[in-house]
N, C-alpha and C positions, 0 to 999 in steps of 0.2 A: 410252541409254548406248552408246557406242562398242567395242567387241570387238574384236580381233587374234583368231585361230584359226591359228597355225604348226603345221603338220604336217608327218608326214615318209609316204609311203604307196606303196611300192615295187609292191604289188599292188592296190590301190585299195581294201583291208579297214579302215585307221583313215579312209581317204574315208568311206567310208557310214558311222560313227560320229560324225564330228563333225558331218557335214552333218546327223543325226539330232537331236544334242546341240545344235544352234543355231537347230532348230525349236524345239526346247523352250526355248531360252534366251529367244527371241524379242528381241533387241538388233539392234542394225545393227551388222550382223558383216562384218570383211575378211579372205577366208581368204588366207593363205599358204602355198601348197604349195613345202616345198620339198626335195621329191623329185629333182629332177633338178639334177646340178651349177651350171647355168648360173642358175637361181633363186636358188640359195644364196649366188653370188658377186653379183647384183642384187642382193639384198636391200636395202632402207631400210627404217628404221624408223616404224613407222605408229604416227600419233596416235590414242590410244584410251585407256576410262577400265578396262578387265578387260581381262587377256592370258589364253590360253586356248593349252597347249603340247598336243599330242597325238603321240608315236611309238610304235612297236611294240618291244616286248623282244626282243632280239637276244641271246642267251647269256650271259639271265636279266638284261640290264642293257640302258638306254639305248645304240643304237650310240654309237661313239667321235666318228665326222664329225659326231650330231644333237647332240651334247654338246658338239662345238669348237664347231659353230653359234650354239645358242643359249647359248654359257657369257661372250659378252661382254655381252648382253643385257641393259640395269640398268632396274631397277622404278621407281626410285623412290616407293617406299611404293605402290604399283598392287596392287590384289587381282591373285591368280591362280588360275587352275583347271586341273589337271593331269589326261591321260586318258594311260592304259598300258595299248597293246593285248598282248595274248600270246596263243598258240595252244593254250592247252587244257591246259599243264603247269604254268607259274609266272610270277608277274611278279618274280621275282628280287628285284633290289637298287634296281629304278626308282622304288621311294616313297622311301626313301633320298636317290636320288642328287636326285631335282624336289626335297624339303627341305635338302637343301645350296645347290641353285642358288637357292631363295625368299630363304634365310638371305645369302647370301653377296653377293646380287645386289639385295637391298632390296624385293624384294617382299613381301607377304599372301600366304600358301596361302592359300585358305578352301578348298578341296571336291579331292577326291583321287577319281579313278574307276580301275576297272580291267574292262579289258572284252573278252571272248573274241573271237575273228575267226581266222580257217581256219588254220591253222595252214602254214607255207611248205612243210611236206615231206608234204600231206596227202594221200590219195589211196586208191582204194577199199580198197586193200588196209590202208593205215596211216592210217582215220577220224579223223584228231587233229582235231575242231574244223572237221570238214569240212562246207562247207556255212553257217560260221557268219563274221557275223552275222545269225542269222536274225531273223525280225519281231519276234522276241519279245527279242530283243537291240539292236534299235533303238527299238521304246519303250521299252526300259531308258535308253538312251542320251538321248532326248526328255524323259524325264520328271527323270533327270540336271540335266537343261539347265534345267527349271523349277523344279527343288531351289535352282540353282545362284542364279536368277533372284531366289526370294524372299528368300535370304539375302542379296544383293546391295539388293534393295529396302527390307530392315528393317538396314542397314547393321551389320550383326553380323558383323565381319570375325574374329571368333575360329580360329583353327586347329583344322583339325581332329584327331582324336587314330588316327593310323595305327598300326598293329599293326609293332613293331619287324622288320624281314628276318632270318632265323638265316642268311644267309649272308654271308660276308666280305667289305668294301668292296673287298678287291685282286682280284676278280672284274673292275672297272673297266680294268684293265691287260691284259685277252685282248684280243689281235691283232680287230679284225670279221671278219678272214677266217681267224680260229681253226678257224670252223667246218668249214672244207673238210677235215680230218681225217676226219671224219665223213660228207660227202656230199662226192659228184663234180661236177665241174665241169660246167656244162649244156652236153651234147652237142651235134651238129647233124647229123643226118642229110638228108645232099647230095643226093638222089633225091629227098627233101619240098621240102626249103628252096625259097622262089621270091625271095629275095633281095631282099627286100621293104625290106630294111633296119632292119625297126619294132623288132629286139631290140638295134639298137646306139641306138637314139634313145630308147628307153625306161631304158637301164641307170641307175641313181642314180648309179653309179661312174664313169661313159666306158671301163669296163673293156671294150667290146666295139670293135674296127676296123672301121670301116664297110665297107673295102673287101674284104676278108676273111672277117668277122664271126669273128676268132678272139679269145677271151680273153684278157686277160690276169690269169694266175692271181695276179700279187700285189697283182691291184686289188677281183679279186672277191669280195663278203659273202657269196655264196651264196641272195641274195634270190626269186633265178628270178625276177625281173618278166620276164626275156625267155623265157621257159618259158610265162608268164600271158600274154602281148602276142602270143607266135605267132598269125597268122592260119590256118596249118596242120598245129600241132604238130608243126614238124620241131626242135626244141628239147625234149631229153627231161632230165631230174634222175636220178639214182640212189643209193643211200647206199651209202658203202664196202662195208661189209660186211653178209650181212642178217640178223646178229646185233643190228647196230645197228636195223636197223627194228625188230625183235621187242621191243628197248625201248623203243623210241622209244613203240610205238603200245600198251605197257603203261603207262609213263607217261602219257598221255594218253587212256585208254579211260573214265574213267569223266567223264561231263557237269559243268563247273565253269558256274557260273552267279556273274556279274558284281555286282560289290563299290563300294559308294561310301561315301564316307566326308566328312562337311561339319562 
């Protein structure tokens, strides 16, 4: 059986996830990463008999750009398998929004995951998820993949039965780069920097100037892939204020362990 795998992986955390969940699927699989603008504007659509969607939760929802992406995308009655990574707090309104796009778009749900990975603002001080996915989060992901597998083989395309979100679908309408309320823009300390260039080639957004490498703040999610890609951490993050960290990392202190549903 033929497999699609579209992701979106700003820091490479839903990478090691799917690439985990497609050992276990064991299919002939085409990933699509399409983290970087220039992929998303390529995109063709691949012949395959499962589509397999993966992003991370962005402010408790699918970002806005992974949603215009995949929102013209039609199934044609095609199974589908949805994975929603989040840092340790909530996967929001993302089971939600993948069962509108199934409905809407003529797909099969069959299998719903949700799966822990470091969280963007993690760091010794504020553990959210730090450190994860660890192994015992990718044979979660692996063995996913062979749930997803046998269902697929005894042709039982039944839906599966997801736990309704208590939050409100107009969540969907925050700006992606809401979040900069919250955190700062990623700095660049000029004494580190070797102008390597690798934070404007890695941005999802093209928020970064090559020649410069300055910002621009009404393009940026607040992802830090160029904070993650520094080769000398001259790229540092900070949150506004460090009231917000003290929540941030009580929301997120206690270990959530990964959710599937087929």
């Amino acid at each position: 059986m033929k497999t699609e795998i579209i992701f979106f992986s700003a820091t490479g955390t839903t990478k090691k996830i799917v690439r985990a969940f497609s050992e276990g699927l064991g299919f002939e699989t085409k990933f699509t990463d399409i983290t970087l603008p220039e992929k998303r504007k390529a995109y063709q659509p691949v012949e395959s008999d499962l589509m397999v969607i993966a992003a991370p939760v962005y402010g408790e929802r699918i970002p806005g750009f992974v949603w215009d992406f995949i929102k013209p995308i039609k199934g044609e009655d095609k199974p589908l398998a949805v994975i929603s990574i989040y840092g340790n707090i909530g996967y929001g309104i993302s089971f939600t929004q993948f069962e509108d796009f199934a409905r809407l778009n003529g797909f099969r749900l069959i299998a719903v995951g949700a799966f822990i990975g470091e969280h963007t603002y993690a760091r010794k001080k504020a553990p959210v998820g730090l450190g994860r996915p660890d192994k015992m989060d990718l044979v979660n992901a692996a063995e996913f993949g062979e749930q997803v597998r046998l269902k697929i083989n005894s042709k039982t395309y039944n839906p599966p039965i997801i736990p309704p979100s208590t939050l409100p679908n107009w969540i969907t309408e925050f700006p992606d780069s809401g979040v900069r309320f919250l955190v700062r823009q990623p700095a660049v300390n000029e004494s580190v920097c070797i102008r390597c260039g690798a934070c404007a080639q890695k941005c999802p957004m093209d928020a970064i100037d090559p020649p410069t490498l300055m910002i621009d703040e009404t393009q940026c999610i607040r992802c830090y892939a160029c904070v993650k890609i520094c080769p000398v951490s001259a790229r540092t993050e900070k949150f506004r204020l460090q009231f917000f960290e003290r929540i941030f990392t009580h929301l997120g202190c206690k270990r959530k362990e990964n959710r599937i549903f087929l």
